[in-house]
C-alpha positions in Angstrom: 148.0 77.3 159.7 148.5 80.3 156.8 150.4 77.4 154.6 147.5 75.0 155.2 144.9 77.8 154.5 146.7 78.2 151.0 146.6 74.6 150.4 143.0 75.4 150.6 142.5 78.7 148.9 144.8 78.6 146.0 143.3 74.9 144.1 139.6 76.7 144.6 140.7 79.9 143.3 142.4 78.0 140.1 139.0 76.2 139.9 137.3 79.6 139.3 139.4 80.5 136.9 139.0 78.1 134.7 135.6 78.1 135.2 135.5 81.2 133.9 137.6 80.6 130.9 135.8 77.7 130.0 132.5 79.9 129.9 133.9 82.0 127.6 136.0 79.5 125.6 139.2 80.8 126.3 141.9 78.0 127.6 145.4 78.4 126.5 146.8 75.3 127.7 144.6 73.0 125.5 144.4 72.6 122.1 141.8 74.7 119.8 139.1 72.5 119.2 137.1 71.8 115.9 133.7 73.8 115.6 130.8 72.1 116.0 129.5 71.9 112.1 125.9 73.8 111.9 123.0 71.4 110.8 120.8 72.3 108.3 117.3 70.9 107.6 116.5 67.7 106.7 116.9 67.3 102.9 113.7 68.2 100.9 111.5 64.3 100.1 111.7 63.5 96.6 108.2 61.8 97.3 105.7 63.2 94.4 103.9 65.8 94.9 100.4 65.8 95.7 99.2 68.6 93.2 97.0 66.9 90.0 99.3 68.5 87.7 102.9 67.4 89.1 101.8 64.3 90.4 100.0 63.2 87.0 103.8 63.8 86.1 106.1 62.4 88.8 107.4 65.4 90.1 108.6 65.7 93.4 107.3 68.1 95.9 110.5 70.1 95.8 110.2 70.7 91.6 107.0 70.7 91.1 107.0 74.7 91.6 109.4 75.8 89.2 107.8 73.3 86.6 104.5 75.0 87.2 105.9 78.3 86.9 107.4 76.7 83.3 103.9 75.8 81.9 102.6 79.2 82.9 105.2 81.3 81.3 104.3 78.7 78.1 100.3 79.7 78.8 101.0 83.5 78.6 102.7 83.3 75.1 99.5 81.8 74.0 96.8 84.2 72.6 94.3 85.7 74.6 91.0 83.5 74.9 88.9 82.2 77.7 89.9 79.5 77.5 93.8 80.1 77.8 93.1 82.9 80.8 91.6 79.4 82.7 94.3 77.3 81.9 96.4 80.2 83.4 94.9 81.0 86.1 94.3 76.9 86.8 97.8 76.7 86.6 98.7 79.3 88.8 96.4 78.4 91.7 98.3 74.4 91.0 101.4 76.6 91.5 100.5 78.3 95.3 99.2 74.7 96.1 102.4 73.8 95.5 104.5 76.1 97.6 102.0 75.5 100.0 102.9 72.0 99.9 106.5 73.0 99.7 106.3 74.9 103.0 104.6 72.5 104.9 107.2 70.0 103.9 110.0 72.5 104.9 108.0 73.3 108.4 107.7 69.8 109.0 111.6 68.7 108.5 112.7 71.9 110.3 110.3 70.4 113.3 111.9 67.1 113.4 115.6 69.1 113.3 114.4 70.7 116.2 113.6 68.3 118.0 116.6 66.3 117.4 119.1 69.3 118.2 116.8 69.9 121.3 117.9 66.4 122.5 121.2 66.9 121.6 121.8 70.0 124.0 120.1 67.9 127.1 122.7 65.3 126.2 125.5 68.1 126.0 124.6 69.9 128.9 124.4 66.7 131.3 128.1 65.8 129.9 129.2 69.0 130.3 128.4 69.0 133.7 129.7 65.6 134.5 133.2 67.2 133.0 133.0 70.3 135.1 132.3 68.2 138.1 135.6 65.7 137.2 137.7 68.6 136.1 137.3 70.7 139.2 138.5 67.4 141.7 141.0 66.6 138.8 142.5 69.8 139.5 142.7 69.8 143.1 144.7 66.1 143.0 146.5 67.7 140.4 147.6 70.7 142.2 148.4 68.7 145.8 150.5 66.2 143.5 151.6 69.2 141.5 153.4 70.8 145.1 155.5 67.5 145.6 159.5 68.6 144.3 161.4 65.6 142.4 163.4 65.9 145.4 160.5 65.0 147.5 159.2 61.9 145.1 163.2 60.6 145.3 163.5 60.9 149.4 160.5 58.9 149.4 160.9 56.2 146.3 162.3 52.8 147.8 163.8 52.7 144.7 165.1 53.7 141.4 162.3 51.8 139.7 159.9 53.4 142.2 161.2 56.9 141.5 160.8 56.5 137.6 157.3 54.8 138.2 156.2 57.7 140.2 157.5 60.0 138.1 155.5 58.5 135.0 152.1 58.8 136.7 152.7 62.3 137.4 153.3 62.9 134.0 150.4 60.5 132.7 148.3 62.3 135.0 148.8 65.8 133.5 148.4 64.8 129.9 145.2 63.3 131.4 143.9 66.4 132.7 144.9 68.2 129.6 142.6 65.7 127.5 140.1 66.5 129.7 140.7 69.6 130.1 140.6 70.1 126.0 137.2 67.5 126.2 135.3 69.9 128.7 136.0 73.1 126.0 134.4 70.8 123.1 132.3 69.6 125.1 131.2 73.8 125.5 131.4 74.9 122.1 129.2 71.9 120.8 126.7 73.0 123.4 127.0 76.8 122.3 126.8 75.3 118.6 123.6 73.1 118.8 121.8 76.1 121.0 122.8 78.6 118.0 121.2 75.8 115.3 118.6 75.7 117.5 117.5 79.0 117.2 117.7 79.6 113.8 116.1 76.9 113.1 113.3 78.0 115.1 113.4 81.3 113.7 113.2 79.9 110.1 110.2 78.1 111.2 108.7 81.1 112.4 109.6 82.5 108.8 108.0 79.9 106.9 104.7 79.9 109.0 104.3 83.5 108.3 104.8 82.8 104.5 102.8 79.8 103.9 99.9 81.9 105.4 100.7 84.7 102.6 100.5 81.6 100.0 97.4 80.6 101.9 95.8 84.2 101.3 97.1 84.2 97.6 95.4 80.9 96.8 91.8 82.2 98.3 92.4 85.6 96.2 93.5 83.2 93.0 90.4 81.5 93.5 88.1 84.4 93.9 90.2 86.0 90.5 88.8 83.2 88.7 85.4 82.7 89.9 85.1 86.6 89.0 86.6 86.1 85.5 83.6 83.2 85.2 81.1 85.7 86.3 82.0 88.4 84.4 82.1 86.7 81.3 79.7 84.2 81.8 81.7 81.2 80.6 81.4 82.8 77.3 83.9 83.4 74.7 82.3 86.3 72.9 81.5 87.8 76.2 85.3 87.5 77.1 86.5 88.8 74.2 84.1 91.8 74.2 85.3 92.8 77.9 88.9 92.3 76.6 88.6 94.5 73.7 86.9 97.2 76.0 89.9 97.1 78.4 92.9 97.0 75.8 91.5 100.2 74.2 91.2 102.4 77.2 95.2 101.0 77.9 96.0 102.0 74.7 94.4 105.8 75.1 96.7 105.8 78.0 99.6 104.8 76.2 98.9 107.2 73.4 98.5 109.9 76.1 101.8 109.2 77.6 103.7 108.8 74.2 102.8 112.0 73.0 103.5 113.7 76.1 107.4 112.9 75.5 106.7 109.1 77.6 106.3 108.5 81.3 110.1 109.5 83.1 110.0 108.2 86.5 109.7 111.7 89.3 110.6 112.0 93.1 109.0 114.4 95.9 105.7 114.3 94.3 103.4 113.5 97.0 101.7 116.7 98.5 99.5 116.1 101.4 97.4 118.9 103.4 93.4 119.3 104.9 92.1 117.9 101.4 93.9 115.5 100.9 96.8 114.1 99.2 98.1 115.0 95.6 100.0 111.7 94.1 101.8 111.6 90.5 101.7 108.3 89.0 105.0 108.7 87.8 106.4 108.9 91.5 109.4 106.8 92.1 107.2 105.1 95.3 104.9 103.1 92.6 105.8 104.5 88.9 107.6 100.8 88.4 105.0 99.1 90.0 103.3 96.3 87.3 99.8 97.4 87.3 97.7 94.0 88.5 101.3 92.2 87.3 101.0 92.7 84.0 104.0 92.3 82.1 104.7 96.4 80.5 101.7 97.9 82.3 103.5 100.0 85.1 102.1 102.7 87.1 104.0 105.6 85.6 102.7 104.2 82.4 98.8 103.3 82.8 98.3 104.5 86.2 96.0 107.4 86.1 92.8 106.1 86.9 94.6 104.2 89.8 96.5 107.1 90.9 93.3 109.5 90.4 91.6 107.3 92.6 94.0 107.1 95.3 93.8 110.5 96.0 89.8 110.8 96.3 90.6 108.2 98.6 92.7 110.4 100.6 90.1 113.1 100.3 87.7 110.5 101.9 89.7 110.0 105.0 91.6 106.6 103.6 95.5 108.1 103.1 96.4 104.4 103.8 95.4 103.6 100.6 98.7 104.0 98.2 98.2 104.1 94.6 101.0 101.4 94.8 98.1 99.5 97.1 95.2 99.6 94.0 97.9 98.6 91.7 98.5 95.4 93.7 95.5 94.9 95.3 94.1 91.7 93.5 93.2 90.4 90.0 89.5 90.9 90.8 89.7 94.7 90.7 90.6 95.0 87.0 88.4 93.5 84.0 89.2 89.8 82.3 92.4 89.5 83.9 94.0 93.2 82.4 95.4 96.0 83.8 92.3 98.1 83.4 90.0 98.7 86.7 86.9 97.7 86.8 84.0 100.5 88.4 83.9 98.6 92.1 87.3 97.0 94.0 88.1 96.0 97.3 91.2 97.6 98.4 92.5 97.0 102.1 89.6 95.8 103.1 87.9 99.0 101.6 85.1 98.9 98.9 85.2 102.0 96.3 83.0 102.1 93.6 82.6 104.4 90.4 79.6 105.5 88.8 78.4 108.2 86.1 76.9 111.6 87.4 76.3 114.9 85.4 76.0 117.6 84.9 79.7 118.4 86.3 78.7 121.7 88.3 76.0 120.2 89.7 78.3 117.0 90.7 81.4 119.2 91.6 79.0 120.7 94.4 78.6 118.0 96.3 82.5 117.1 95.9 85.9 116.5 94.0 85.1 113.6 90.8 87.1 112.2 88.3 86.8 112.6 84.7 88.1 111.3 81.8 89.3 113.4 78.7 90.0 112.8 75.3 93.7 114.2 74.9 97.2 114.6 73.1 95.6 111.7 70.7 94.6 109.2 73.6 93.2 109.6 77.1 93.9 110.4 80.5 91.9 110.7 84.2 92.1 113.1 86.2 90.2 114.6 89.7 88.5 117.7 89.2 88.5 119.3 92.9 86.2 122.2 92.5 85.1 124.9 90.3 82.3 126.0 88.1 80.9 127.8 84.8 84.4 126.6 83.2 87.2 127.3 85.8 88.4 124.3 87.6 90.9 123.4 89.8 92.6 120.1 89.3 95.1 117.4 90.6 96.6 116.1 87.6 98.2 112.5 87.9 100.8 112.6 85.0 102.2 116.8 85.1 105.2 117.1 87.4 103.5 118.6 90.2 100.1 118.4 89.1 98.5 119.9 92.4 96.1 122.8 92.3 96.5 123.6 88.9 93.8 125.2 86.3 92.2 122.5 84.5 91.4 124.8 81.3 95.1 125.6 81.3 95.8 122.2 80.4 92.8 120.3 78.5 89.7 121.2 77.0 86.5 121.3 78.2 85.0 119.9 75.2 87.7 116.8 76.2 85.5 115.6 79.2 84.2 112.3 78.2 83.3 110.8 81.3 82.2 111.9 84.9 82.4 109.8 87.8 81.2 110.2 91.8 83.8 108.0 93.6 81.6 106.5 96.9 83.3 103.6 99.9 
């Protein structure tokens, strides 16, 4: 009875344990098997793309980016008209269609990649299952013929021939089940493989849905940029270039500001905040690289007063979510004709700010902090004047290494104020 019991026990127990090992792909009496190689998406259509300007060209869907991004670096060297800002901007809303396109194209092959390795895994999983099935019985005959001695097989052959046959089967059966044995492990690891393709796949697609909405929000803004640039100038040339000369003098006030302070060093630890507000340095390492409106030598720590000045009336206001970084990046309709110089009213974060003109300053200081612009160290500069009156102010300065709650007189002359502004949102 105990003998036939172990008869019973032992094959079941050998079939959990290789169960086991076969879940965690760990057989030592097969051979290692090849990985399942990963999949990548389907290869990018070299069909033409459907933007005007590619198309009109025969380039593919996959190049027509980086050849719009070409003509636009070709546009910028041009001079600065109307006409060429367009042509830019033209180009540049061609250039999100096109990633647009891109990324649709890229979503749509990752789909049918998918799908296909979804397929494959129901196919994998059924034949691993079949295996698992065959292997288990396979080792239960194995194991009973397994318990028979050469002895045994020879007391029992009727002859020689019979012996050898016998002997021959057993030994054809065990490199069978070790074939099978190493199948059922492949079998495993290219189910594990197509699962892990599977999910990085769909992760990728995730990816690319959540940037060909950030394309689609660029292209609107692109749009809007250039509608504004129409509006503001009228369609007109001399209109265009009047703006543009307006906005390239107050940049180069700034610059002469900064120059003849010693030029604009990059700072850390410069943000102060308490019950006012928050004091910000335009030269803070958090934005003082930041391209102002992505314009090529316009960075923060360089032009950013007026931004940075802004930021913290903001604060004042009860909007600390608004960065100076966040103006600087917030949009090409927030600074005139396509410059880095900001125009009186923005949108920022769904926030509209607007600037405009008040005097005289005690009289405007009473009712809260403003900003005013000085005449200084042979250029200009913006500042926020927080309170104060009959010529003793107290000022957050955007450029002075911790430029909070300092004396404005102690710094600039009063005869420097050239302009006074109430910030409102």
């Amino acid at each position: 009875m105990k003998l036939k019991m172990k008869k019973i026990l032992f094959p079941a127990l050998l079939i959990l344990v290789f169960l086991f090992n076969v879940s965690s792909g760990v057989l030592a009496q097969s051979a290692s098997p090849t990985p399942t190689p990963s999949s990548s998406p389907s290869d990018a259509s070299t069909a033409t793309s459907s933007v005007p300007d590619c198309a009109n060209n025969n380039i593919s869907v996959a190049d027509c980016p980086s050849y719009l991004q070409n003509k636009i670096s070709g546009l910028q060297g041009q001079e600065k008209t109307l006409s060429t800002q367009i042509a830019v901007m033209n180009s540049q809303i061609n250039l999100t269609e096109a990633r647009i396109e891109a990324t649709q194209e890229q979503i749509t092959n990752l789909s049918l990649d998918i799908d296909t390795a979804g397929k494959k895994i129901s196919g994998l999983e059924s034949s691993l299952n079949s295996l698992v099935t065959v292997l288990a019985n396979r080792i239960v005959a194995t194991y009973e013929v397994g318990t028979i001695q050469p002895l045994q097989i020879l007391l029992t052959s009727s002859t020689a021939s019979d012996f050898f046959s016998r002997l021959n089967y057993l030994k054809i059966a065990q490199a069978h089940d070790k074939e099978l044995i190493y199948d059922t492990q492949q079998a495993k690891v290219d189910y594990t493989n197509q699962k892990t393709i599977l999910e990085a796949e769909k992760k990728k697609v995730v990816d690319l849905q959540a940037q060909l909405q950030s394309y689609t929000d660029q292209l609107n803004q692109e749009k809007s940029s250039k509608q504004d640039l129409l509006t503001q100038t009228q369609g007109n040339e001399a209109t265009y270039q009047s703006l543009l000369q307006q906005a390239q003098a107050q940049l180069s006030g700034f610059q002469r500001f900064v120059a003849n302070q010693g030029g604009a060093s990059i700072l850390s630890g410069q943000t102060y905040c308490d019950g006012w507000g928050c004091y910000y340095n335009q030269r803070d390492s958090q934005w003082g690289n930041t391209l102002i409106n992505n314009q090529s030598g316009y960075t923060m720590a360089g032009y950013g007063c007026l931004i940075t000045s802004i930021a913290m009336i903001a604060s004042h206001m009860g909007h600390k979510e608004i960065l100076p970084g966040d103006i600087a990046t917030s949009g090409d309709s927030n600074f005139a004709v396509g410059t880095a110089m900001l125009k009186y009213s923005i949108s920022v974060k769904g926030v509209n700010i607007s600037r405009s003109g008040v005097s005289p300053l005690d009289s405007a200081l009473s009712s809260g902090p403003v900003i005013v612009g000085i005449y200084a160290y042979g250029g200009t500069h913006f500042v926020v004047l927080k309170s104060g009156s009959n010529g003793n102010y107290t000022m957050d300065d955007p450029f002075i290494a911790g430029g909070h709650d300092i004396s404005f007189t102690d710094h600039y002359s009063l005869n420097s104020i050239f302009e006074i502004d109430r910030v409102s949102m």
